[in-house]
C-alpha positions as MATLAB code, in Angstrom:
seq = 'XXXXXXXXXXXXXXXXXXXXXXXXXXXXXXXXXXXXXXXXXXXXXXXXXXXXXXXXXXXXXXXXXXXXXXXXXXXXXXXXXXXXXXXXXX';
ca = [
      -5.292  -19.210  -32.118;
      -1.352  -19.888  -30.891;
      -0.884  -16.381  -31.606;
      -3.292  -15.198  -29.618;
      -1.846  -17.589  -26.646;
       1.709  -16.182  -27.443;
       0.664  -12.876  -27.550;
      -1.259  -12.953  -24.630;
       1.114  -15.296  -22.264;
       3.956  -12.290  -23.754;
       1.813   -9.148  -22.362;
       0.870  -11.191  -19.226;
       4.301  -11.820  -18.404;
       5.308   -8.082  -19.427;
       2.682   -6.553  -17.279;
       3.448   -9.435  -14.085;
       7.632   -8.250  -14.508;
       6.058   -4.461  -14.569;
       4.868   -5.170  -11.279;
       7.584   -7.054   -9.848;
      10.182   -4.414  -11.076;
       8.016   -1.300   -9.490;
       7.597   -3.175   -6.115;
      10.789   -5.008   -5.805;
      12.632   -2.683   -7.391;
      15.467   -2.389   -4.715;
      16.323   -6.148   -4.792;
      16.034   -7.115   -8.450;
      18.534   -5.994  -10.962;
      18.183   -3.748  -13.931;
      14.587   -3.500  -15.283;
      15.697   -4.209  -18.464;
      16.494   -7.753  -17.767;
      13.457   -8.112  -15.180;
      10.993   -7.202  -18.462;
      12.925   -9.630  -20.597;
      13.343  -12.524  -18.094;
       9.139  -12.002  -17.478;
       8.136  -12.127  -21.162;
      10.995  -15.088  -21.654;
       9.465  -16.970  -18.720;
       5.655  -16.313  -19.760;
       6.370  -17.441  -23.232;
       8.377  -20.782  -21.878;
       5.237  -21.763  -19.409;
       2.831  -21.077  -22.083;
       4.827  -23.062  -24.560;
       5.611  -26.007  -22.098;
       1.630  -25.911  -20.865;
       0.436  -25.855  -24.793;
       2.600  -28.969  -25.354;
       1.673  -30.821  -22.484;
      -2.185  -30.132  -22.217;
      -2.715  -29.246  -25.624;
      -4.629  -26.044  -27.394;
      -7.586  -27.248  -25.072;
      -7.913  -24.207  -22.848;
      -6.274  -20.879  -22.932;
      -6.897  -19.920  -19.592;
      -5.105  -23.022  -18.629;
      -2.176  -22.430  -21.102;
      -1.830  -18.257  -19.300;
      -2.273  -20.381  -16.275;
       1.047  -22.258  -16.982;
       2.653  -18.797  -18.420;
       1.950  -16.887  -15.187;
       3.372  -19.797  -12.871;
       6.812  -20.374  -14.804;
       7.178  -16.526  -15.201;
       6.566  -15.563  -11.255;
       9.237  -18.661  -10.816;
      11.831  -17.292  -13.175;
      11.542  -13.801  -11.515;
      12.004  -14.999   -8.297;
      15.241  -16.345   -9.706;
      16.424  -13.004   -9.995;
      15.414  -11.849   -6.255;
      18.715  -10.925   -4.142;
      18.560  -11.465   -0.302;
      17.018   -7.938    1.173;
      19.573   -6.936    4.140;
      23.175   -7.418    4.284;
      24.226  -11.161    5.298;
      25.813  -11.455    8.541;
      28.739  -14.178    8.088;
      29.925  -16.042   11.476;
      32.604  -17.242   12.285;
      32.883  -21.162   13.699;
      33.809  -21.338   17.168;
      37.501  -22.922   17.266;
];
């Protein structure tokens, strides 16, 4: 049954990086690292869900692997226009 949570929580965070990388592909870095930084993150939430709740739900435990794997893509999110830098007025 954990393999089936593992496997699962790994293609949901493959296909939610997929996604990310084709729609945000101008301000995230190389896809490569977006996929792995997804499956990474799904497995980490599914992991820290699965200890916390227990094998009680898997729903709940994907749940968990979608949230922390959205989170540690938006880690990887650079600002989209330039940023304008002021100077302090002496």
């Amino acid at each position: 049954m954990m393999l089936l949570e593992a496997l699962g929580s790994a293609l949901l965070g493959l296909v939610l990086a997929a996604a990310a990388a084709h729609r945000l592909a101008h301000r995230l870095p190389a896809r490569s690292l977006v996929m792995a930084t997804g499956v990474a993150g799904a497995l980490f939430g599914a992991f820290v869900t699965h200890s916390a709740l227990g094998a009680g739900s898997i729903l709940v435990n994907l749940i968990g692997a979608t949230v922390v794997s959205a989170a540690s893509l938006s880690l990887l999110l650079r600002p989209a226009g330039r940023l304008r830098r002021r100077s302090a007025p002496a």
